[in-house]
N, C-alpha and C positions, 0 to 999 in steps of 0.2 A: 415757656415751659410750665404753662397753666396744669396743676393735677387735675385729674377727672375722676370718673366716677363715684365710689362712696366714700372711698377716702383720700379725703384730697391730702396732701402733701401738710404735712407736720411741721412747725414753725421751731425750731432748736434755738434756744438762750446760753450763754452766756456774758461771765460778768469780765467786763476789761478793767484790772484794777495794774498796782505795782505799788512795792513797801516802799511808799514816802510821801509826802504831802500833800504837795503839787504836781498831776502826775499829767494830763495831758487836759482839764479844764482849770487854767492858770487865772489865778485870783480867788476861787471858791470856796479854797480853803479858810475864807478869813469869816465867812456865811455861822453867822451864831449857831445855826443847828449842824455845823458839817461838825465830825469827830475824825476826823484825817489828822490832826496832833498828837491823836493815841496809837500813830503806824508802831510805835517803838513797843508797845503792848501786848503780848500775848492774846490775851484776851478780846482784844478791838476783832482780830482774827477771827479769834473761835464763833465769836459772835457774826460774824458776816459770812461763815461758811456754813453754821445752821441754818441763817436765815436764808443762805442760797439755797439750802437742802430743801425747804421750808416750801420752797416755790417752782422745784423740782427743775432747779438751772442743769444744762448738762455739764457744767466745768464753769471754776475762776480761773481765770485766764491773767498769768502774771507776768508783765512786759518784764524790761531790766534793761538798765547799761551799765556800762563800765569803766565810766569815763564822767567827766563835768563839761557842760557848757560852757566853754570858753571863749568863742569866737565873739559874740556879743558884745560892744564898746570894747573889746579889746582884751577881755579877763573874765572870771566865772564872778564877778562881783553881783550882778542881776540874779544871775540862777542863784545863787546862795541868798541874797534876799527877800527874793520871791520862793524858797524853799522848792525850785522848780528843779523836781527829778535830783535833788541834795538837799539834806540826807539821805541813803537811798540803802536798803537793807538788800540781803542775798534772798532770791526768793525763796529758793528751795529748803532754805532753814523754817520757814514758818509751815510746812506743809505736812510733815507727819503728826504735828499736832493737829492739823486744822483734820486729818482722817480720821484721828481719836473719835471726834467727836461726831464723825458724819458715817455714813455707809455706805452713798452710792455718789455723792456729790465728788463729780471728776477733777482733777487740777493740772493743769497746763504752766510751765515754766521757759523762762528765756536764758538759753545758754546761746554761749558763742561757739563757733570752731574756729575761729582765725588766732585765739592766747591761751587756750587750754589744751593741754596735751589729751587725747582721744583716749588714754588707756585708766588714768583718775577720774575721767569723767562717767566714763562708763560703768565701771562701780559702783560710782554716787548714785547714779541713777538706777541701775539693778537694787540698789539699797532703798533706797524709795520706792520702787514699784511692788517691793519687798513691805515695805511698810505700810503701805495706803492698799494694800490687796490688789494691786492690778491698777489704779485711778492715775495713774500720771502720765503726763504728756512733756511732750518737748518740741518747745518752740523755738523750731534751728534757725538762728542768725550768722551774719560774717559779720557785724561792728560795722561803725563808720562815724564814732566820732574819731578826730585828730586828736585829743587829749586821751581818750584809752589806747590808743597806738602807743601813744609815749610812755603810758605805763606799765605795758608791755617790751618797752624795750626798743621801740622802733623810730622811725626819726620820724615817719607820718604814716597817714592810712595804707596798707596794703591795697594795692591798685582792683577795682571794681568786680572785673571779671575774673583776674587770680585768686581774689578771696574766696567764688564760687570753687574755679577750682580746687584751690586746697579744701573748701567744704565739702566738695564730691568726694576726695579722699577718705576726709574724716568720717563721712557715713561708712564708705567702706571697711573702715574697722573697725570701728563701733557695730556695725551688722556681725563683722565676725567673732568678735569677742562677745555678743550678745547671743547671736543666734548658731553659731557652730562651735564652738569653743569649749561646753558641754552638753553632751549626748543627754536626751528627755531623761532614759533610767541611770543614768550616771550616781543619782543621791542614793544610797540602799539605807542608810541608819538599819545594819543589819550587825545588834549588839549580841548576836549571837557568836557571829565570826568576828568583831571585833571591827566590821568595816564600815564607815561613815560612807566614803565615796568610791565607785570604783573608777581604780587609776587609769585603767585600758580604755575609756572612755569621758575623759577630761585633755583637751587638748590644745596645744600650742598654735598659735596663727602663723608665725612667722612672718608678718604682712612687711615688704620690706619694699616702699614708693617712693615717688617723688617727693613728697614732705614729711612721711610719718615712718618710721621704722619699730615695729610692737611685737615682741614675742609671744606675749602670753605665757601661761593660759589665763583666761578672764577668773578674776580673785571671787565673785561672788556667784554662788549654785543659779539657776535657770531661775528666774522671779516668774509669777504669773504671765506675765502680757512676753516675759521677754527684751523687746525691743520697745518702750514706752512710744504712742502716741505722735508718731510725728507730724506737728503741728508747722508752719512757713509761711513765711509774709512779705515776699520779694515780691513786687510785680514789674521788674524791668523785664527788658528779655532775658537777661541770665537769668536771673530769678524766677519766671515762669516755667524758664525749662526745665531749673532743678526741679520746682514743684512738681510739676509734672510727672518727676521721674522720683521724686521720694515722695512727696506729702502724703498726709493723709487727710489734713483738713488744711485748709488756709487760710489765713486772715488776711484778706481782701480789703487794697484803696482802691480806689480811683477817684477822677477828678467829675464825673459823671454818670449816674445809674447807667445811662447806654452804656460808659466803658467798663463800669462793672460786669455787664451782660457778657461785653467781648473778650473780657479777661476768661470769665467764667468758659467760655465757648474753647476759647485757646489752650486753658491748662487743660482740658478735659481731652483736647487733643493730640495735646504733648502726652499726656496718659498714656490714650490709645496708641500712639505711636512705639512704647515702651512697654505693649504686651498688656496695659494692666486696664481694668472697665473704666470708663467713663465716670460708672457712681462710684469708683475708689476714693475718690477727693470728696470731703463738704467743704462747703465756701461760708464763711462768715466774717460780713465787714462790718465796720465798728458801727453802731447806731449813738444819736443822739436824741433823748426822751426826752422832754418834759410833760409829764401828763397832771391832770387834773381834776377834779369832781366836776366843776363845770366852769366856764369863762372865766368868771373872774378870778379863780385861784390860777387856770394857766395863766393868763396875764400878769397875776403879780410876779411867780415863778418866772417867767419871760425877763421882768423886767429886772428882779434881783440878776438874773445872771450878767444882763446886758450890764447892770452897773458894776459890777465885782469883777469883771473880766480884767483881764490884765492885758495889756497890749506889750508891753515890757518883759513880762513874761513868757507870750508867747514869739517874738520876738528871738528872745533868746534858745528857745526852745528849738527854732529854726536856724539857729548858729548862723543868722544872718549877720554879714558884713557890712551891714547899712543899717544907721538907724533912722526912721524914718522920722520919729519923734523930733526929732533936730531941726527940721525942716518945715517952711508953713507951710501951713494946710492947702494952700492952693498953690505950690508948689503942683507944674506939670510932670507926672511920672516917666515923659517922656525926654522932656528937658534935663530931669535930675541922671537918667537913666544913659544920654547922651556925656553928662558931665562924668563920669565914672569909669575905671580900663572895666572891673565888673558890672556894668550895667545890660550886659546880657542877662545874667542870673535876677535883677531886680526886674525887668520888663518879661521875665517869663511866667515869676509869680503873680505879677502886678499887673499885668495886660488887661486883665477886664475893666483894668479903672483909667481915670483922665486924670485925678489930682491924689498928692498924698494923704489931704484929709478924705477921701472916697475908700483908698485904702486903708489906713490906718482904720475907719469904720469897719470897715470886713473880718480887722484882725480878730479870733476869737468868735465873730458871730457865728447863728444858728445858719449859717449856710455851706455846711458839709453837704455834698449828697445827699445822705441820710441821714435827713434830721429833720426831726420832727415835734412839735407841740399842740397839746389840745386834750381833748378831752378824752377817755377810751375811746371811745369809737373811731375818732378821726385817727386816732395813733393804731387802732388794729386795723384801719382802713389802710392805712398806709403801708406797713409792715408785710399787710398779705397780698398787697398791690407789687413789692420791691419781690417778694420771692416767688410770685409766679412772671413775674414780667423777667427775672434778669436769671434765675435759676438756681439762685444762693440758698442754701438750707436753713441760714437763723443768721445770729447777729451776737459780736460781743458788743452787750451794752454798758458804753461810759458814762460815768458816775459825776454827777456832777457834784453830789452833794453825797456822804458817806455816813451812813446808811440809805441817807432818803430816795435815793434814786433808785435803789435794787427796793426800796420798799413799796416806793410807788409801781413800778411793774408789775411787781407782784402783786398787790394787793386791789391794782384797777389794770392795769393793759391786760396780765394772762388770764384774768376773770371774762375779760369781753372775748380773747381770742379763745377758751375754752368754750364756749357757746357757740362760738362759729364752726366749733368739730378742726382749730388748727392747733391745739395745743395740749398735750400731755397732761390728766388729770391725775395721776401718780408715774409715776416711775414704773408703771407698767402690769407685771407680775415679777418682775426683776426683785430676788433676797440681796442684802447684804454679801459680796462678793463677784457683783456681777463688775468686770472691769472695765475703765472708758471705751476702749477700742468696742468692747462690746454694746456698751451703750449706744455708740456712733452707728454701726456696721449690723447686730445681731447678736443675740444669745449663742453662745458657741462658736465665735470670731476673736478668741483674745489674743492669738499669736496675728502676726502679719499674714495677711494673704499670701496664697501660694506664686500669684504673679505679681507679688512686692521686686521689687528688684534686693532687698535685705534677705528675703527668703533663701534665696538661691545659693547665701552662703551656710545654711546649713548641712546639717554628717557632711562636715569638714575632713579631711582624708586625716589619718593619725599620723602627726607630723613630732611627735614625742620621740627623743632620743633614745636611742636602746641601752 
């Protein structure tokens, strides 16, 4: 999916953060120049959302769970050591500040629908989209750790694919409470007659399903965008096919640029199959940066991260039930994997190695898909190599070091990709007000397309009691 002609295909940024220390490059935090200590801070915020403005990111992109790592030697003892994803703040709290002070920098948040009831959540988020002018997104998850099951009340995870399903539900009323619930002229603020809202056009869902029963009407007036952003990050098959039929951008793994490609290929088909285009989804999978002025500064960056990494950390991160650590290093992966009733789960992640010192090397290293180090050049080489080659639109970039990683992009990768005619030298002709969705999609795109499948529940019939 090479672009042609004069203008090739635009390179879209964002930044993959979450409120807490340790968020997904475990040990870094300990890096004399990292300030991931100050997540508790107001200000650490405000400041890393100008500087995104700064270098014209399309959105911070903010993970979340709701739960602690516990599976790890047996207890959250590690993740709370290694500050890994605990502490761990709410995201959506730090975000109508972080608008105060920006104007077009978009923000994406991670909610669940498997423990929050669809009709509070919906509010919060017409209230932010309310606050930020249009700027927010929502990054729909179903949960999967076993310790936020339980603190929701349940004895363990909600099973795989009925967490999808109740998540298909939860859209369904969240669409209707969002987008039918009240009529576009519904607000009059007409202080002549005394009338704020008219009543004959404010109305009741009554959605009454399998898991959610909601009356309505939705508590807050019609926001900008509406329906915020919906952002998904499933790539099993449940999860593609939701996307397919909600997303609007997705944050994309895989275990291989090819299977990024076919991920991309797939949900684009599940798309089509659900009425909606092809380009209604952007794809962005997570990138790993390290750039540099020249050799020797990548090299040293290289080599601080190889040493700071935590194995322990990531480790536990993976609520893996094996420590590998316990075992010597020449220790066969295949041997250990035989001694175990779970050593299916250990030989699936572990397969490309022979010994667990082989593995335990891999934990943490620069060998994601996509990841990259080196100088700009090599890094814009790379980057405009992954999005014509696999069809992804941009990339949330993790941070390894906080600020210095959204500084270095900014201040050497988008400088080399701006020369190459792939990347955004302002924000466009776009003022102040212009909303994500529009950013994403077009000037004059803030509500959901018409063949969203959300769409479809708008001028809801008036189901208001006489």
């Amino acid at each position: 999916m090479t672009a042609t002609g004069s203008d090739p295909k635009q390179i879209r940024m964002n930044l993959f953060e979450m409120c807490c220390v340790s968020h997904i490059t475990h040990g870094m935090w300990v890096h004399p120049e990292n300030t991931r200590h100050r997540f508790n801070e107001l200000k650490y915020w405000l400041e890393l959302a100008q500087l995104l403005e700064y270098g014209t990111f399309d959105a911070l992109f903010l993970a979340d769970v709701i739960g602690t790592y516990d599976t790890f030697r047996g207890g959250p003892e590690t993740a709370l050591a290694e500050g890994m994803q605990i502490p761990n703040n709410d995201p959506i709290m730090h975000v109508p500040a972080m608008a105060a002070v920006t104007d077009r920098l978009g923000f994406a948040v991670t909610c669940s629908t498997t423990y929050e009831p669809p009709f509070s959540f919906a509010r919060r988020m017409s209230t932010v989209d309310h606050l930020t002018s249009g700027r927010i997104g929502w990054n729909v998850v179903t949960s999967y750790l076993p310790n936020a099951a339980r603190n929701f009340g349940y004895e363990d995870e909600v099973e795989h694919d009925n967490r999808y399903e109740r998540a298909d539900e939860y859209l369904e009323v969240v669409y209707k409470l969002w987008e039918g619930s009240w009529d576009d002229d519904a607000v009059l603020v007409d202080r002549e007659h005394r009338v704020y809202t008219d009543p004959t056009k404010v109305h009741y869902i009554n959605h009454d399903g399998r898991y959610f029963k909601v009356a309505g009407p939705h508590l807050s007036e019609p926001s900008p965008q509406r329906t915020p952003v919906i952002f998904q990050a499933g790539v099993s098959e449940a999860g593609r096919k939701f996307a397919g039929k909600h997303a609007e951008a997705i944050f994309l793994g895989g275990e291989s640029v090819e299977q990024t490609r076919h991920f991309v290929e797939d949900i684009r088909g599940v798309a089509r199959s659900q009425g909606r285009d092809a380009d209604d989804v952007k794809f962005f999978p997570s990138v790993n940066i390290i750039v540099g002025r020249d050799a020797d500064e990548v090299a040293k960056k290289v080599s601080d991260y190889e040493r700071l990494r935590s194995v322990e950390g990531y480790l536990a991160h993976w609520d893996s039930r094996f420590d590998l650590t316990a075992y010597p290093r020449d220790t066969p992966i295949k041997t250990l994997a035989d001694s175990r009733p779970d050593g299916e789960r250990l030989t699936a992640r572990f397969r490309r190695f022979q010994t667990v010192g082989e593995a335990l090397d891999s934990i943490g290293a620069l060998n994601r898909p996509f990841s990259v180090a080196g100088t700009p050049d090599v890094v814009a080489d790379r980057l405009v190599e992954w999005v014509d080659t696999t069809g992804v639109d941009g990339f949330n970039v993790i941070q390894h070091l906080t600020p210095g990683t959204a500084q270095d992009v900014i201040e050497l990768v988008i400088p080399e990709l701006r020369r190459r005619g792939r990347f955004r030298h302002a924000y466009d002709d776009e003022g102040p007000g212009t909303t994500l969705r529009e950013r994403l999609f077009g000037t004059g795109q803030a509500r959901l397309k018409p063949t969203h499948p959300g769409a479809a529940f708008r001028n809801l019939a008036d189901t208001h009691p006489s």
